[in-house]
C-alpha positions as CSV (number, residue, x, y, z in Angstrom):
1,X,16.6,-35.1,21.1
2,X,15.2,-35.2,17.9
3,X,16.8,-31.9,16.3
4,X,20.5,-31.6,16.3
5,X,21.7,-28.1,16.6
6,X,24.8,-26.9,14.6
7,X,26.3,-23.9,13.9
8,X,23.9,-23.0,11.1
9,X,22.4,-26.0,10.3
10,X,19.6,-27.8,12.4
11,X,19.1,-31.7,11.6
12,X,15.8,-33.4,12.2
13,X,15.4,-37.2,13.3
14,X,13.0,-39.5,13.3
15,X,9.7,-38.0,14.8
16,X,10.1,-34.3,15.6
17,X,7.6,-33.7,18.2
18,X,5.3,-30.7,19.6
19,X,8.0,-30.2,22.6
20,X,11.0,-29.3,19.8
21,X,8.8,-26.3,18.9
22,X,9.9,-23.4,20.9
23,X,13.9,-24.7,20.9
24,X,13.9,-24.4,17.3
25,X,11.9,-20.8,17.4
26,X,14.5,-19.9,19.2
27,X,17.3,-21.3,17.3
28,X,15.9,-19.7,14.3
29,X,16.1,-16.7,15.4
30,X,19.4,-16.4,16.7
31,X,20.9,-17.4,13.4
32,X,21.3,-14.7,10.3
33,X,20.8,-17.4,7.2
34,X,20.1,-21.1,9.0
35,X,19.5,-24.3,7.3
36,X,18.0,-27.4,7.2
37,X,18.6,-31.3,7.2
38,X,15.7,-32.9,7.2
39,X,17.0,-36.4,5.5
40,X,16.4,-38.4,8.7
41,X,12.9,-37.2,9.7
42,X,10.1,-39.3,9.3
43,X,7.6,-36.8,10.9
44,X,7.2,-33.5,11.3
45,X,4.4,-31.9,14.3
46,X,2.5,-29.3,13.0
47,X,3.7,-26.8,15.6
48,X,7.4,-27.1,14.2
49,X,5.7,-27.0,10.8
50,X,4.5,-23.5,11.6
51,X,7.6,-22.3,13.1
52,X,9.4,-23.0,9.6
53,X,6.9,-22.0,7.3
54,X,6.8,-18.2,9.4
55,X,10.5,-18.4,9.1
56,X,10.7,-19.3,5.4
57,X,13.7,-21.0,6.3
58,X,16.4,-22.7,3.9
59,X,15.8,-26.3,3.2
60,X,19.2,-27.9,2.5
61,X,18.6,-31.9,2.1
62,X,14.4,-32.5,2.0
63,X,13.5,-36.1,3.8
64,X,14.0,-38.9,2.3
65,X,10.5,-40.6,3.1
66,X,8.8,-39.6,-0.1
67,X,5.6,-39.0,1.2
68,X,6.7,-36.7,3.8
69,X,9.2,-34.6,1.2
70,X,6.6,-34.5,-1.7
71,X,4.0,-33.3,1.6
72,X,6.8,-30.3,2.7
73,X,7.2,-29.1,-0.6
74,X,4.3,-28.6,-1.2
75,X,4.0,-26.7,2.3
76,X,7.0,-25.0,2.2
């Protein structure tokens, strides 16, 4: 599974695909201030993408991949 599910923190890996989409919907809202760990992911659907940006969630380490983190903070 590419996202890892804490208590309030969610950690992306590698490629986060189209299928993580509603799991992490769900986990987001089920969770009063949620976080996230994005260090490890490399790519990010655009499904997922959506969910976060409606959820103008917490982002507590950005991805290391430069062009991906310069690319979500500009998004997000």
């Amino acid at each position: 599974m590419a996202i890892e599910y804490k208590k309030n923190q969610a950690v992306f890996s590698d490629v986060v695909s189209v299928d993580e989409a509603e799991s992490l919907l769900d986990w987001l809202q089920n969770r009063s201030n949620p976080k996230l760990d994005l260090s490890r992911c490399s790519h990010l659907h655009p499904a997922n993408l959506q969910v976060l940006i409606a959820a103008k969630i917490q982002i507590a380490v950005w991805p290391k991949d430069e062009n991906l983190r310069a690319w979500l903070k500009t998004v997000l």
